[in-house]
N, CA, C and O atoms as a DFTB+ gen file, in Angstrom:
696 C
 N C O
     1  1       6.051      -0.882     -18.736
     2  2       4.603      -0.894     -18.872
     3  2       3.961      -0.493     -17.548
     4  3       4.245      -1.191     -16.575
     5  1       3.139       0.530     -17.383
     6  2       2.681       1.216     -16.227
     7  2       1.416      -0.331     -16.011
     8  3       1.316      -1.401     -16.611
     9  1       0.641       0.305     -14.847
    10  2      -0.211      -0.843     -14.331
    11  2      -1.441      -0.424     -15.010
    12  3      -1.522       0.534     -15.780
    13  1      -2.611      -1.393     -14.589
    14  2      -3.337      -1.133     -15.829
    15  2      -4.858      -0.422     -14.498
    16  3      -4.549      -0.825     -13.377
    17  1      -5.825       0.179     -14.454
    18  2      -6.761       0.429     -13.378
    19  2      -7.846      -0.743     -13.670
    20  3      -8.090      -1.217     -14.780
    21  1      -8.549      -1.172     -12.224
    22  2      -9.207      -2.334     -12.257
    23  2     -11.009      -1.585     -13.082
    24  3     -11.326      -0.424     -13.342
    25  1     -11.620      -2.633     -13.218
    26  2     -12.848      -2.002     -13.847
    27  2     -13.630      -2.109     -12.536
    28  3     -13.229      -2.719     -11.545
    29  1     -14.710      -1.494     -12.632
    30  2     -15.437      -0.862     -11.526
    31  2     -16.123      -2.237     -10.653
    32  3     -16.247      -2.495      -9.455
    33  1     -16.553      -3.084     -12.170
    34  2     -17.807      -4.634     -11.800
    35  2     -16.346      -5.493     -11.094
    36  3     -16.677      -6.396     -10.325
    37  1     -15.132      -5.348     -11.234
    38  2     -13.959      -6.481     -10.616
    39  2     -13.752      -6.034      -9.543
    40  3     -13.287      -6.867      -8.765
    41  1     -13.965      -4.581      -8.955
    42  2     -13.609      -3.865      -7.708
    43  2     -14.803      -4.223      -6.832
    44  3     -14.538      -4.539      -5.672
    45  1     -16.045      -4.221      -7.207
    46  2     -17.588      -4.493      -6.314
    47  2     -17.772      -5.894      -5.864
    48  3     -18.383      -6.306      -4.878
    49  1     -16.938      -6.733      -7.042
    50  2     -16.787      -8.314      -6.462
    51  2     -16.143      -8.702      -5.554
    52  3     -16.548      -9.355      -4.591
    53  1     -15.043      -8.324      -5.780
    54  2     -13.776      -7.884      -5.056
    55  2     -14.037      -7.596      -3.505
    56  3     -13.543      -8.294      -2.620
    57  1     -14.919      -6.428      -3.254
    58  2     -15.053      -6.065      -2.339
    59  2     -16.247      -6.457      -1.607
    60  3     -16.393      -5.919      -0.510
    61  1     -17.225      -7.374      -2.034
    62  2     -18.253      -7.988      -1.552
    63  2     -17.611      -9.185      -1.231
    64  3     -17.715      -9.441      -0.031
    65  1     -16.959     -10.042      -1.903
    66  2     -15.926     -11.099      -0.811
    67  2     -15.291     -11.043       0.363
    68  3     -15.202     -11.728       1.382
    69  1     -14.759      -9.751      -0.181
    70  2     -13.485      -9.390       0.961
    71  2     -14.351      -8.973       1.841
    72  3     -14.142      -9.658       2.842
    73  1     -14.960      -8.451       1.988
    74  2     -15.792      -7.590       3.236
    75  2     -16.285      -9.161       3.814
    76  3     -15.851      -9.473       4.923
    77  1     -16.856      -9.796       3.351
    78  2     -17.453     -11.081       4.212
    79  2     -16.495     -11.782       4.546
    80  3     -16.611     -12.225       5.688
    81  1     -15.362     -12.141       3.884
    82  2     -14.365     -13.023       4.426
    83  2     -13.100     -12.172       5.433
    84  3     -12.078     -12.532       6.016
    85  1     -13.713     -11.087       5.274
    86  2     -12.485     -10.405       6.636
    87  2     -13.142     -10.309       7.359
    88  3     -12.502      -9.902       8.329
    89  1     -14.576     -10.463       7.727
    90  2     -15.675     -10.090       8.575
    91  2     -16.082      -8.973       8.974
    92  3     -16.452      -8.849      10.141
    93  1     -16.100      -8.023       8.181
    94  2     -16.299      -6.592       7.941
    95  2     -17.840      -6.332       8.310
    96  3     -18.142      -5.346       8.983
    97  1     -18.539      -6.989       7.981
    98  2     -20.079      -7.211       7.377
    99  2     -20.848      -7.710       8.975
   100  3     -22.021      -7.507       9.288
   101  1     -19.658      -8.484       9.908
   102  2     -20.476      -8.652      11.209
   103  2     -20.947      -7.511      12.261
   104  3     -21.863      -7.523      13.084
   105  1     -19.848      -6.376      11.887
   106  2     -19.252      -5.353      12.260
   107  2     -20.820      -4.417      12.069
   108  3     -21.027      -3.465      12.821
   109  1     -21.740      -4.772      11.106
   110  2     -22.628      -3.684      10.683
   111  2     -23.633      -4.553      11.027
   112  3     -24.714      -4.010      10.802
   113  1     -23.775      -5.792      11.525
   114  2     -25.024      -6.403      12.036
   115  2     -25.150      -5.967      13.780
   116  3     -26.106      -6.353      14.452
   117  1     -24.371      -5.372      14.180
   118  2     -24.304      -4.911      15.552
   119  2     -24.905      -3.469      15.525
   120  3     -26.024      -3.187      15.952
   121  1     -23.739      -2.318      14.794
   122  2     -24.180      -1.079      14.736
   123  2     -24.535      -0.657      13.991
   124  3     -24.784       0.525      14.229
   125  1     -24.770      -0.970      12.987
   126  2     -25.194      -0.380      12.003
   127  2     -23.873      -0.475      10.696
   128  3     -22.848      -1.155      10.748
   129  1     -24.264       0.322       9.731
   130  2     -23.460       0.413       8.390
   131  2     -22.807       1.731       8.339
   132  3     -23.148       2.914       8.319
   133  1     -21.852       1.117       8.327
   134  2     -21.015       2.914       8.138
   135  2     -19.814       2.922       7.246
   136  3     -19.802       1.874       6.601
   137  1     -18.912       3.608       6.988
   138  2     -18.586       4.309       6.030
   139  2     -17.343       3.087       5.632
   140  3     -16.963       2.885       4.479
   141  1     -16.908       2.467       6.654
   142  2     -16.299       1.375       6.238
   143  2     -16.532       0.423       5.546
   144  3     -15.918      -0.145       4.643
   145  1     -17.422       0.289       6.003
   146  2     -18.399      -1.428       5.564
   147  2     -18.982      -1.035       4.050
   148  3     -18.911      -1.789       3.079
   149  1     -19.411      -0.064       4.049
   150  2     -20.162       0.286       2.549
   151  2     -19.820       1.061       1.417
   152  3     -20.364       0.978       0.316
   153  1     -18.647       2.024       1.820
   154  2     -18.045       2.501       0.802
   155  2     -17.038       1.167       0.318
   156  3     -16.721       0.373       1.204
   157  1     -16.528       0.926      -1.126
   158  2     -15.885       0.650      -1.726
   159  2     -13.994       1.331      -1.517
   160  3     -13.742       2.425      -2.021
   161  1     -13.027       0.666      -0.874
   162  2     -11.800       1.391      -0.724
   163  2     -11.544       1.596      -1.889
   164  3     -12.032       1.170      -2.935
   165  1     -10.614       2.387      -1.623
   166  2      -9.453       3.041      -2.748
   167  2      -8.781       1.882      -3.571
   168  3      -8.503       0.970      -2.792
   169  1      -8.498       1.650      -4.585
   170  2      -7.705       0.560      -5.210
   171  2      -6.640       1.268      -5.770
   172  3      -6.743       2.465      -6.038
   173  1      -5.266       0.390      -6.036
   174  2      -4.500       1.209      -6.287
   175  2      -2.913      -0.386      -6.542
   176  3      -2.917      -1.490      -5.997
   177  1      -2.305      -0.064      -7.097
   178  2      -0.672      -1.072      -6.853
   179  2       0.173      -0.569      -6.516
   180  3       0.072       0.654      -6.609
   181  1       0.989      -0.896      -6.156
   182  2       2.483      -0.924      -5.642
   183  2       3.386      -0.645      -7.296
   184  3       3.177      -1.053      -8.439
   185  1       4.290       0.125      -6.759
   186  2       5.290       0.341      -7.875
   187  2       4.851       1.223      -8.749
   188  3       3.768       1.800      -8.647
   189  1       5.739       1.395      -9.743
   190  2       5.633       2.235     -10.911
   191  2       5.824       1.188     -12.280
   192  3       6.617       1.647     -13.102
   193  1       5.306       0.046     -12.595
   194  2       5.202      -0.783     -13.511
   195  2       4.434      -2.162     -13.111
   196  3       4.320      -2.577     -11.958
   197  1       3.924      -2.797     -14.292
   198  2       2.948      -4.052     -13.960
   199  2       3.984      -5.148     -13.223
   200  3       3.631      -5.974     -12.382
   201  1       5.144      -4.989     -13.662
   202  2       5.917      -6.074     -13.220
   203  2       6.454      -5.809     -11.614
   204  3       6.382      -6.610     -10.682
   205  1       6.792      -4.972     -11.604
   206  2       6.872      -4.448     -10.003
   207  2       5.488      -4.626      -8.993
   208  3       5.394      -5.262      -7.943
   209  1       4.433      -3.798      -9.738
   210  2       2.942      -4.360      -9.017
   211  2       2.876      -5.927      -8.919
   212  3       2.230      -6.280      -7.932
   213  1       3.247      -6.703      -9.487
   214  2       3.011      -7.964      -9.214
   215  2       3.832      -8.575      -8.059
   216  3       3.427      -8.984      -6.971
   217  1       5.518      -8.525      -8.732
   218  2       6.473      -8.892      -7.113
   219  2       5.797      -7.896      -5.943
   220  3       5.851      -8.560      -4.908
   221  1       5.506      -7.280      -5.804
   222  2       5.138      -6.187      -4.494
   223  2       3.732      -7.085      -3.951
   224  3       3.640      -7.679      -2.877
   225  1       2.957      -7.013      -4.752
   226  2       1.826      -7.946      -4.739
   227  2       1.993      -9.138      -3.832
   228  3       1.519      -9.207      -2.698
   229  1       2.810     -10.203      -4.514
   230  2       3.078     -11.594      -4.164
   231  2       3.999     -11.429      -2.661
   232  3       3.706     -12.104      -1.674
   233  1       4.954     -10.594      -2.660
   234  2       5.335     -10.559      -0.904
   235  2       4.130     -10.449      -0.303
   236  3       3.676     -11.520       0.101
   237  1       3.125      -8.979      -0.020
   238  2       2.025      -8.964       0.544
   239  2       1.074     -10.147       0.706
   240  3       0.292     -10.308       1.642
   241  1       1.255     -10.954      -0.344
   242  2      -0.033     -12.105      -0.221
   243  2       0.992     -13.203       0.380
   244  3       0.543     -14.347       0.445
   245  1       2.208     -13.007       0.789
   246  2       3.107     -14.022       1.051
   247  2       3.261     -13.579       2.571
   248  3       3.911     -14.216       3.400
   249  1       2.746     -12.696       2.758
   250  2       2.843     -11.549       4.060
   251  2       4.417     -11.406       4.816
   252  3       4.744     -11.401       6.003
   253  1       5.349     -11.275       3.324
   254  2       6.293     -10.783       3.871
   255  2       6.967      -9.496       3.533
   256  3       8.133      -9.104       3.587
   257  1       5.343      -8.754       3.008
   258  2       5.549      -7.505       2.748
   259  2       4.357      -6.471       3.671
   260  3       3.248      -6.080       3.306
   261  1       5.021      -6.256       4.853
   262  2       3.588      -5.583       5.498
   263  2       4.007      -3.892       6.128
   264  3       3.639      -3.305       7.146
   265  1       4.878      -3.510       5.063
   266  2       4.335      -1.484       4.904
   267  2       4.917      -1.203       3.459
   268  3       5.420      -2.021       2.689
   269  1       4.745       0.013       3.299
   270  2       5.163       0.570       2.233
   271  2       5.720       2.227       2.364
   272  3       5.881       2.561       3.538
   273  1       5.924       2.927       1.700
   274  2       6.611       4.164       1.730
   275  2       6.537       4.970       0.543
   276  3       6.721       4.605      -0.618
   277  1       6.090       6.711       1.205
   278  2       5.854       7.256      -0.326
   279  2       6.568       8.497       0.058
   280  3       7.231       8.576       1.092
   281  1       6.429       9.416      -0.748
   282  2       7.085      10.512      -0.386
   283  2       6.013      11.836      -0.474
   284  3       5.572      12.274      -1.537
   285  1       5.652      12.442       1.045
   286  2       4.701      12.970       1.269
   287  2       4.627      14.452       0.493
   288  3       3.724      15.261       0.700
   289  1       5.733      14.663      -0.435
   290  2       5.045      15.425      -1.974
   291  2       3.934      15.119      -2.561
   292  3       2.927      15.811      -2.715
   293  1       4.184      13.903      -2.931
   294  2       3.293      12.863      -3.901
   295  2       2.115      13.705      -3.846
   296  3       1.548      14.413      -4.679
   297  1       1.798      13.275      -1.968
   298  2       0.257      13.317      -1.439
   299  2      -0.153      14.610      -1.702
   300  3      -1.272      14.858      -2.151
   301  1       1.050      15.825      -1.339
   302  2       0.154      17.110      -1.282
   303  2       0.495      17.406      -2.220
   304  3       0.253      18.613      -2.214
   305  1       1.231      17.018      -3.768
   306  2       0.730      17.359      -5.460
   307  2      -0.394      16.810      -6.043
   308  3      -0.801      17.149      -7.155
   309  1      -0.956      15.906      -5.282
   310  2      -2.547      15.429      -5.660
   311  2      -3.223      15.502      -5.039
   312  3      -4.268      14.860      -5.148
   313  1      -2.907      16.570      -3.767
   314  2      -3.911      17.134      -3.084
   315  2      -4.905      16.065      -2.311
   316  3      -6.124      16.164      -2.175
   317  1      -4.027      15.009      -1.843
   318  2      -4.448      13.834      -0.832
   319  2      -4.271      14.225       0.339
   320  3      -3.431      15.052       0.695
   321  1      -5.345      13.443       1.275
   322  2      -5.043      13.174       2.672
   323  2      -4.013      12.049       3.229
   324  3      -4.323      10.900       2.915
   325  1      -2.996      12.181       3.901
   326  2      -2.375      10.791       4.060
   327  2      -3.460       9.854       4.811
   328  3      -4.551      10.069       5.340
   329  1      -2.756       8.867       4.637
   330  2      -3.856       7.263       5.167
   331  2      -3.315       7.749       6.728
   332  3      -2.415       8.489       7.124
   333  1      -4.496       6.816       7.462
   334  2      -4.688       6.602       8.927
   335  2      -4.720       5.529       9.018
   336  3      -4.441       4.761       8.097
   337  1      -5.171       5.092      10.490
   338  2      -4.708       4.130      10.844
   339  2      -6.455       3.427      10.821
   340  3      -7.284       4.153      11.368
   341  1      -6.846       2.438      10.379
   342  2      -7.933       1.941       9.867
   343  2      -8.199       2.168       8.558
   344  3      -9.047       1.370       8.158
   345  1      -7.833       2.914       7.731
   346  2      -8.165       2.526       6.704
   347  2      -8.239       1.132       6.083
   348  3      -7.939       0.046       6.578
   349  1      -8.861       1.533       4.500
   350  2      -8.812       0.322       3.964
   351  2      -8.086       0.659       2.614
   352  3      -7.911       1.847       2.344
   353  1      -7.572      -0.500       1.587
   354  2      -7.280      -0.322       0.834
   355  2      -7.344      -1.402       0.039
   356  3      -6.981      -2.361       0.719
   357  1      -7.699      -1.843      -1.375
   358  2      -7.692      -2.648      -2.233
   359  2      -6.230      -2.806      -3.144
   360  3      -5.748      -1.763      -3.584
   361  1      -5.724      -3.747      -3.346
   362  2      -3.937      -4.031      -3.380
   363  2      -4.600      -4.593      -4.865
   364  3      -5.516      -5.415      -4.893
   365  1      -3.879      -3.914      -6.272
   366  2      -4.423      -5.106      -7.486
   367  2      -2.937      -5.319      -7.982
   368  3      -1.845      -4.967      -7.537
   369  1      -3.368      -6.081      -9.153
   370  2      -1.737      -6.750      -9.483
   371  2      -1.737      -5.988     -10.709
   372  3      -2.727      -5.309     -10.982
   373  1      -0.318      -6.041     -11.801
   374  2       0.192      -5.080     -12.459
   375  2      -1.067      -4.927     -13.529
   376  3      -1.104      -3.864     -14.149
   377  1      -2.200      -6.004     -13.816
   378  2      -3.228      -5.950     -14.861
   379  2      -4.627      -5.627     -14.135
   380  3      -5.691      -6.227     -14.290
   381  1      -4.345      -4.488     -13.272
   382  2      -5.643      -4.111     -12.500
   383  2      -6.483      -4.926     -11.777
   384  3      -7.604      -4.447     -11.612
   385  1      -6.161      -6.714     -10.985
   386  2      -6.916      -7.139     -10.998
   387  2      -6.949      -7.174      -9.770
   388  3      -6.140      -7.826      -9.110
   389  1      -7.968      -6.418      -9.228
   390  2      -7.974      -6.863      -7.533
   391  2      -7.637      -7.838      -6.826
   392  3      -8.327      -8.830      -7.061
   393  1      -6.552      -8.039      -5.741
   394  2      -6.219      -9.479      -5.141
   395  2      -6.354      -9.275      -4.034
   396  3      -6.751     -10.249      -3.395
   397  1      -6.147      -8.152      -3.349
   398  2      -5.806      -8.400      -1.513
   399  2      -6.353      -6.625      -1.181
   400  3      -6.247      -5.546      -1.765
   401  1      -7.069      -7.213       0.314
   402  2      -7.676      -6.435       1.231
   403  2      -6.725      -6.396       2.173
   404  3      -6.421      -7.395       2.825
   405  1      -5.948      -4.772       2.391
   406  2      -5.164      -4.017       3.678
   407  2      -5.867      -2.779       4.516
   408  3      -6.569      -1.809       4.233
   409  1      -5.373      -3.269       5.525
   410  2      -5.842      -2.247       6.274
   411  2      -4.764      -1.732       7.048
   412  3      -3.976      -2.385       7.732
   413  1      -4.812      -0.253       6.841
   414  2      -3.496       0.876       7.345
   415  2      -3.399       0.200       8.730
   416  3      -4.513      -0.184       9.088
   417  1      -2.278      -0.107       9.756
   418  2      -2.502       0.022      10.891
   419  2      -1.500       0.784      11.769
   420  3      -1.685       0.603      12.973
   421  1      -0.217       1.805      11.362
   422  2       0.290       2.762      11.695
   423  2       0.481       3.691      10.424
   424  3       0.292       3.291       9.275
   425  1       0.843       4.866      10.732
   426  2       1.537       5.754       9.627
   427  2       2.390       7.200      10.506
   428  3       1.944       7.765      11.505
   429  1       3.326       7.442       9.987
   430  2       4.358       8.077      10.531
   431  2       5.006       8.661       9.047
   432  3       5.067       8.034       7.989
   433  1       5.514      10.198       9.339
   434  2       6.322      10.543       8.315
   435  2       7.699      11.145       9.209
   436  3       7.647      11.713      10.300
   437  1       8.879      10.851       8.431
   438  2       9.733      11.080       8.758
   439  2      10.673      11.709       7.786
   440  3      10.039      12.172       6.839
   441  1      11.803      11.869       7.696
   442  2      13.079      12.418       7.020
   443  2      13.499      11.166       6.198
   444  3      13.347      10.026       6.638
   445  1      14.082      11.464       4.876
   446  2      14.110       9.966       4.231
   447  2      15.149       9.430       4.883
   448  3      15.046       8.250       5.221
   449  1      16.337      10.149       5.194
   450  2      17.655       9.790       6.118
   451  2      17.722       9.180       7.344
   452  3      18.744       8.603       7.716
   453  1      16.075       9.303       8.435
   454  2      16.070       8.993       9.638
   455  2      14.973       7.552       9.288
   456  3      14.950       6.784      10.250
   457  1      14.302       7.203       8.376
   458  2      13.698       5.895       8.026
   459  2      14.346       4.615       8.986
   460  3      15.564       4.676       8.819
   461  1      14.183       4.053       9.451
   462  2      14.377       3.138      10.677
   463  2      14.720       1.807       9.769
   464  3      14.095       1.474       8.763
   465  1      15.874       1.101      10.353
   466  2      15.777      -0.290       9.206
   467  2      14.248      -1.225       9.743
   468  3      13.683      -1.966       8.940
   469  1      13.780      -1.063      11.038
   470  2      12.699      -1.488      10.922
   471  2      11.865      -1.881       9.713
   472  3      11.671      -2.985       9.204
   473  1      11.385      -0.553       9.365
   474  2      10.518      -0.506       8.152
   475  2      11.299      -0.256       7.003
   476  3      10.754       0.180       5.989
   477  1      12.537      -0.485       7.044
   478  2      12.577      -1.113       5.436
   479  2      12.819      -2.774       5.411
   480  3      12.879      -3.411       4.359
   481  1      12.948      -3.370       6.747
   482  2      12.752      -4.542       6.532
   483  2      11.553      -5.245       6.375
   484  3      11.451      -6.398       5.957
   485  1      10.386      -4.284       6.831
   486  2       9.416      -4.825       6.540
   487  2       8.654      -4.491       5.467
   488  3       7.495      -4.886       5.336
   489  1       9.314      -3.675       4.558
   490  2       8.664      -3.465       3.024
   491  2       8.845      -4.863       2.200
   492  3       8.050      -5.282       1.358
   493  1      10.140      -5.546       2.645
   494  2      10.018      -6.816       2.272
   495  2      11.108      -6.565       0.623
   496  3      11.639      -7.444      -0.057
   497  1      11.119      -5.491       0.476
   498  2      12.317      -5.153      -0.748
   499  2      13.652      -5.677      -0.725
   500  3      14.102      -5.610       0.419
   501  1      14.438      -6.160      -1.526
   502  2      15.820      -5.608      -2.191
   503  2      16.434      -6.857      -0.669
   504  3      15.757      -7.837      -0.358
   505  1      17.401      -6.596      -0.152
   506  2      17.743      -7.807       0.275
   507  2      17.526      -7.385       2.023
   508  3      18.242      -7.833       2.919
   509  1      16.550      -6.580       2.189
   510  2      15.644      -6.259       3.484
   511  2      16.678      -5.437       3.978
   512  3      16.340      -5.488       5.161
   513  1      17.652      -4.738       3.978
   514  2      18.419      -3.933       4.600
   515  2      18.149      -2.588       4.285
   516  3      17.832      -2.289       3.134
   517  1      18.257      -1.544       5.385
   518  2      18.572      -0.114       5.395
   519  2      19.252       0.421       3.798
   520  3      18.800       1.146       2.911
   521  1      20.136      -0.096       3.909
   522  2      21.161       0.293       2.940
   523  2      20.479       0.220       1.332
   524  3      20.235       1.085       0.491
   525  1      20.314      -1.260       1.374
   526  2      19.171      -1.213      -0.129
   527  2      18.277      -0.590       0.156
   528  3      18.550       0.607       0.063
   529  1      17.191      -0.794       0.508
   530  2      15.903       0.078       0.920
   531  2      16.598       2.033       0.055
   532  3      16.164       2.703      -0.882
   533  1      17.437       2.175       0.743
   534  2      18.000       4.109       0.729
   535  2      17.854       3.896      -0.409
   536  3      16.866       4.372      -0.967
   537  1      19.136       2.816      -1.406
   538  2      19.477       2.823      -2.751
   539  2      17.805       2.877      -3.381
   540  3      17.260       3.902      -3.790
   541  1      17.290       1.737      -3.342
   542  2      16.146       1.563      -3.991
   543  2      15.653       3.006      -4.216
   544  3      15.915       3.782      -5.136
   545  1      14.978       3.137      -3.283
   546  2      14.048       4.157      -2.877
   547  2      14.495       5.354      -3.292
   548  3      13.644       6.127      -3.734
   549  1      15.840       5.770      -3.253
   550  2      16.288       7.247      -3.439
   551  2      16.330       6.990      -5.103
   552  3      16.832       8.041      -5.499
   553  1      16.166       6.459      -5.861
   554  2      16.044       5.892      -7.138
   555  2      14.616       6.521      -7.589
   556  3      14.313       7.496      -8.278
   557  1      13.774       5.399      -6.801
   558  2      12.433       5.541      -6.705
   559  2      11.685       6.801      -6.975
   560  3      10.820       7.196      -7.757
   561  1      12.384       7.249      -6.001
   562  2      11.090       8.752      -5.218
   563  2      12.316       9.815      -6.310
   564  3      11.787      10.876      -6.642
   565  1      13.057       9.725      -6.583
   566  2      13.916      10.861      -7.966
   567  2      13.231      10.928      -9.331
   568  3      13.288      12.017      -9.902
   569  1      12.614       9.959      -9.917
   570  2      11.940       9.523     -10.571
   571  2      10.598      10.100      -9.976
   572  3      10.343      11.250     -10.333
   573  1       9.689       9.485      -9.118
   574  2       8.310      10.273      -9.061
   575  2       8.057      11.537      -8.724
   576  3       6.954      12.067      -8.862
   577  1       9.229      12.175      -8.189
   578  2       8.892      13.262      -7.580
   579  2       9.325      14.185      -8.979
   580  3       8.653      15.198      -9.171
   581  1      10.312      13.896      -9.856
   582  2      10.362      14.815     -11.147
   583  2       8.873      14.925     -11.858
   584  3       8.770      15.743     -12.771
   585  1       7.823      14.215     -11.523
   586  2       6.824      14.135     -12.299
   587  2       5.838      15.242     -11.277
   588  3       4.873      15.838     -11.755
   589  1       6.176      15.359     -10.120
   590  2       5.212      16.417      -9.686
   591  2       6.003      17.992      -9.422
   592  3       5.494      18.871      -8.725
   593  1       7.224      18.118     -10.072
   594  2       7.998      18.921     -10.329
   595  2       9.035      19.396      -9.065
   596  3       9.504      20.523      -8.905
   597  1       9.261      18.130      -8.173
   598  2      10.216      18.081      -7.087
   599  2      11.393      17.470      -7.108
   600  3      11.551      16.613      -7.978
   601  1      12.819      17.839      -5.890
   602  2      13.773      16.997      -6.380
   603  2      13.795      15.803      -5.173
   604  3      13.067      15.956      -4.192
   605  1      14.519      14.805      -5.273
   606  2      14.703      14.520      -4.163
   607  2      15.767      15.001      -3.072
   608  3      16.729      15.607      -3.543
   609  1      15.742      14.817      -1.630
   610  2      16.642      15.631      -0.961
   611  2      16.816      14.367       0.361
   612  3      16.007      13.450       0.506
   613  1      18.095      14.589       1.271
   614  2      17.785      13.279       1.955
   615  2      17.077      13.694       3.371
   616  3      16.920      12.958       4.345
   617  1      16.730      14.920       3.247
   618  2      15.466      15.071       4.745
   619  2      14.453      15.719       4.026
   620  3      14.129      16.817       4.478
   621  1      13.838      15.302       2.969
   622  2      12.676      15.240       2.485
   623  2      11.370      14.148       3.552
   624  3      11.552      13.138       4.233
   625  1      10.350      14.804       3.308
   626  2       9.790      13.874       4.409
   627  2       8.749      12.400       3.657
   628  3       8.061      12.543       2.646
   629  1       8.819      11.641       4.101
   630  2       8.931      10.120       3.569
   631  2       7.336       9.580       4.452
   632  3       7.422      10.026       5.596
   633  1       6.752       9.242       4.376
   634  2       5.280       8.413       4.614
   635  2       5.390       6.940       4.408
   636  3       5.162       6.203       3.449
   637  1       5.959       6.694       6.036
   638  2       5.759       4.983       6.380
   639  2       4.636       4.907       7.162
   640  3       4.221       5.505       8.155
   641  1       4.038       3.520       6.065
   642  2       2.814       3.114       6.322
   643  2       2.895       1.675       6.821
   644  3       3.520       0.893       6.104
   645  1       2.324       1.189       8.010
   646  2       2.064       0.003       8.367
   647  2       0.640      -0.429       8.067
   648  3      -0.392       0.211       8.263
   649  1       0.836      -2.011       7.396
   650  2      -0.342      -2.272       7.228
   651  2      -0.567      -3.661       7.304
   652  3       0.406      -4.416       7.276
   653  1      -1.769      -4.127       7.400
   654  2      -1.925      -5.902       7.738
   655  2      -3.076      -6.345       6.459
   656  3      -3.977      -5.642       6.003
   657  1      -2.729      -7.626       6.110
   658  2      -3.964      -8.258       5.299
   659  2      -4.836      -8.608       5.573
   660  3      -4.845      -9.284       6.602
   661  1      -5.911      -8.422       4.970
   662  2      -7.215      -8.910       6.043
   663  2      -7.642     -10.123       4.651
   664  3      -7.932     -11.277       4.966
   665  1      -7.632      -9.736       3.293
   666  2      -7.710     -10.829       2.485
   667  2      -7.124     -10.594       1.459
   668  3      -6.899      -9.461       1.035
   669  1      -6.696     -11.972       0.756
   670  2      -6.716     -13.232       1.211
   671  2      -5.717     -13.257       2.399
   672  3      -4.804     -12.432       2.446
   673  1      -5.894     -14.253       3.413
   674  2      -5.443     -14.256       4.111
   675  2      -3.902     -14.527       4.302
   676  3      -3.790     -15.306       3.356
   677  1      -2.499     -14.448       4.888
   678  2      -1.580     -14.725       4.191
   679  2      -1.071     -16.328       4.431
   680  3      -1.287     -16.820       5.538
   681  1      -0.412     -17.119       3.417
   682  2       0.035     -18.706       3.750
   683  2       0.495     -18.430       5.083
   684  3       0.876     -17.262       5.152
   685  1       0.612     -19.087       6.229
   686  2       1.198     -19.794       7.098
   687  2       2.614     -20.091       6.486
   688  3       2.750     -20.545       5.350
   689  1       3.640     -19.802       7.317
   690  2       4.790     -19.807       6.933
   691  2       5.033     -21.182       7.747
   692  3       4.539     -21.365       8.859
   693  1       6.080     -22.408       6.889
   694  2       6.621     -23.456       7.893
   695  2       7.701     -23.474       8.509
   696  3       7.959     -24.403       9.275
């Protein structure tokens, strides 16, 4: 079951919380309002199914999921810009429902072969190793990339994204 898209009135709520409780909103009592503060981010889930959007989800809000990885086909078959570093982004769960405010805070593309276990330990996937991460992922991106009429290859170039929660904030780990 693919994920479902949030409705427009759950994304404006969504994002009128989040903007005050990340303190976004103090940010525009100084200089003014700008493109951060008042546009509405991008919304979007993790994975390729509701059930995957949700585990992907729950690490992030557990904040032991803080990047992700795409395969920079994707971006230029839909004729995207890759993310920077400030962005924003709205995280929903597999039934479109907005839960968590990220904000990009590195991005780097590389070769899928030269991917650093760094950042696949911090995708928070599979049992946090290099090794799963490849398996996963070379799974993954074989599958999405047949849909924009690509194969996968292992120095294909790969889009690791670092990113932090701004809301909800994540539990305190004991």
């Amino acid at each position: 079951m693919e994920t479902t898209a949030p409705s427009d009135d759950a994304l404006e709520l969504f994002w009128a919380e989040a903007r005050k409780v990340a303190g976004l909103t103090r940010l525009a009592s100084v200089i003014g309002v700008g493109a951060t503060e008042s546009l509405t981010p991008p919304a979007w889930s993790f994975g390729d199914s509701a059930e995957m959007a949700d585990e992907l989800l729950g690490q992030v809000l557990a904040g032991t999921k803080t990047a992700t990885s795409s395969a920079r086909w994707e971006w230029e078959a839909d004729g995207e810009s890759l993310p920077e570093p400030g962005d924003l982004a709205i995280v929903c769960d597999g039934s479109g429902e907005p839960r968590a405010l990220v904000r990009t805070v590195a991005v780097d593309v590389v070769p899928f072969d030269q991917v650093p276990a760094e950042h696949a330990a911090a995708e928070g996937e599979g049992d946090g190793s290099l090794e799963s991460w490849r398996r996963d992922h070379d799974a993954y991106f074989t599958a999405a990339l047949a849909r924009v009429g690509r194969a996968f290859a292992p120095d294909m170039p790969v889009v690791l994204e670092r990113f932090e929660l701004l809301h909800p904030r994540p539990r305190r780990r004991r």
